[in-house]
Backbone bond lengths (Angstrom), bond angles and torsions (degrees), N, CA, C in turn:
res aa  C-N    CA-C-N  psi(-1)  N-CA   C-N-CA  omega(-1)  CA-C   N-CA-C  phi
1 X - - - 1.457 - - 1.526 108.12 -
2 X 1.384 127.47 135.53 1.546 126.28 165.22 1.630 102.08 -112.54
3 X 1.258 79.09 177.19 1.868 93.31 -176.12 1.561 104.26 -158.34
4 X 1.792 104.14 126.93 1.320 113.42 175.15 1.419 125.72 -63.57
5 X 1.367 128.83 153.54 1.170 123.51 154.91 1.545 102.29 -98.23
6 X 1.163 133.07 107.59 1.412 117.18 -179.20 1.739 142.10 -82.74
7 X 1.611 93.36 -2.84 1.265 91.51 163.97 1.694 134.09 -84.76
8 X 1.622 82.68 -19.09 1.770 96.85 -174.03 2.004 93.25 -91.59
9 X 1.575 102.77 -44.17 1.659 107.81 -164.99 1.180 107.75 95.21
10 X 1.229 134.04 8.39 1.509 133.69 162.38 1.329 108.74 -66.61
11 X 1.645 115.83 138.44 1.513 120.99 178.03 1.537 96.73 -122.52
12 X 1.676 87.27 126.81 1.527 94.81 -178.82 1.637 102.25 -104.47
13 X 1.578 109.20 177.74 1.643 108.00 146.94 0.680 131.34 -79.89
14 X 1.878 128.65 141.76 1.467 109.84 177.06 1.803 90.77 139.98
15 X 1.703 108.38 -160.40 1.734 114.59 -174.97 1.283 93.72 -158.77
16 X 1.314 93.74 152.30 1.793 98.39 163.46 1.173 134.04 -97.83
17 X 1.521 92.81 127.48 1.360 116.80 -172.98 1.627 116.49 126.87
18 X 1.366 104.34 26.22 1.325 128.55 176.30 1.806 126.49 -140.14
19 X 1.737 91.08 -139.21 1.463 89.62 -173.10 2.162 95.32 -113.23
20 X 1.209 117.05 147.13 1.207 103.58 -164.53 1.656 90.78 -93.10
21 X 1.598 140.67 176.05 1.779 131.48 147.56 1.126 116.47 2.21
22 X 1.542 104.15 -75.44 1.798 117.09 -153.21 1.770 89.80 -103.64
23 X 0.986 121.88 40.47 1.676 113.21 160.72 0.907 124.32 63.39
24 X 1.698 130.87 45.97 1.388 125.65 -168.11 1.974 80.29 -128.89
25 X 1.345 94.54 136.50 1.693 121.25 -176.63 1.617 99.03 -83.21
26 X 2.010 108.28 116.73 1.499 91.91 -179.20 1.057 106.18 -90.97
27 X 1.287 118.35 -15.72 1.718 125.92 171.57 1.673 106.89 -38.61
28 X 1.009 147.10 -6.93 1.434 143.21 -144.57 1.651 83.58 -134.13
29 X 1.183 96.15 132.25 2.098 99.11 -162.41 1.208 131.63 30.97
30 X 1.602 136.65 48.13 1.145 167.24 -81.08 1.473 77.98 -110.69
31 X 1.652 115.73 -44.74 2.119 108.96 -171.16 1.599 97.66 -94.18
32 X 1.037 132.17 67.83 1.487 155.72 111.59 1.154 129.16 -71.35
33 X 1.545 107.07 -40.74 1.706 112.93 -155.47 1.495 98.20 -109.03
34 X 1.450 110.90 160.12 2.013 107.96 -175.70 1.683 82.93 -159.14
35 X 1.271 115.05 124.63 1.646 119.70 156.83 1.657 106.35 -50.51
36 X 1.479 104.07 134.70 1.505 94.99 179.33 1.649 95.00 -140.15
37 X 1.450 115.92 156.31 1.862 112.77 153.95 1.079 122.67 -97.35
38 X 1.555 113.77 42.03 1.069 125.73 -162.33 1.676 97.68 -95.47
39 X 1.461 121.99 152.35 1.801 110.84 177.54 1.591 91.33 -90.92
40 X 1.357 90.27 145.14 1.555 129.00 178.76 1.675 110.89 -54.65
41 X 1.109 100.01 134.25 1.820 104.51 -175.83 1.462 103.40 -118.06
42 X 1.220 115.81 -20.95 2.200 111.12 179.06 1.452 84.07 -64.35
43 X 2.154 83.61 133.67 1.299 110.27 162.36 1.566 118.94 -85.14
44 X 1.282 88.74 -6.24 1.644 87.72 -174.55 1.290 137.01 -91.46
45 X 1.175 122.74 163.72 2.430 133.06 -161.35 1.305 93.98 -31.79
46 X 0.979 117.40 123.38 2.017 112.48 163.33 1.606 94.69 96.81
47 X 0.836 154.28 -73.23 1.721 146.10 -145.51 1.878 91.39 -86.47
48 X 1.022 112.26 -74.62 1.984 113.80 -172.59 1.763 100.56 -48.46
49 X 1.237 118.43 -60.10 1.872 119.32 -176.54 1.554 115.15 -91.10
């Protein structure tokens, strides 16, 4: 599953309403985040591997 950030458009791993790969809380401005099947673009530890 990925999950958008939608203001930036970064797709992380992860769902909303959790913890994303690289540890970013989507719970924290909850209308940022949108489930997407979109492939993942964070370069970062946990979301890219």
């Amino acid at each position: 599953m990925a999950v958008e950030h939608t203001p930036t458009g970064i797709v992380h791993k992860g769902q909303k309403g959790g913890t994303t790969g690289c540890g970013t809380d989507t719970n924290e401005h909850k209308d940022h985040w949108e489930d997407t099947s979109k492939s993942i673009t964070c370069d970062k530890k946990g979301c890219k591997n």
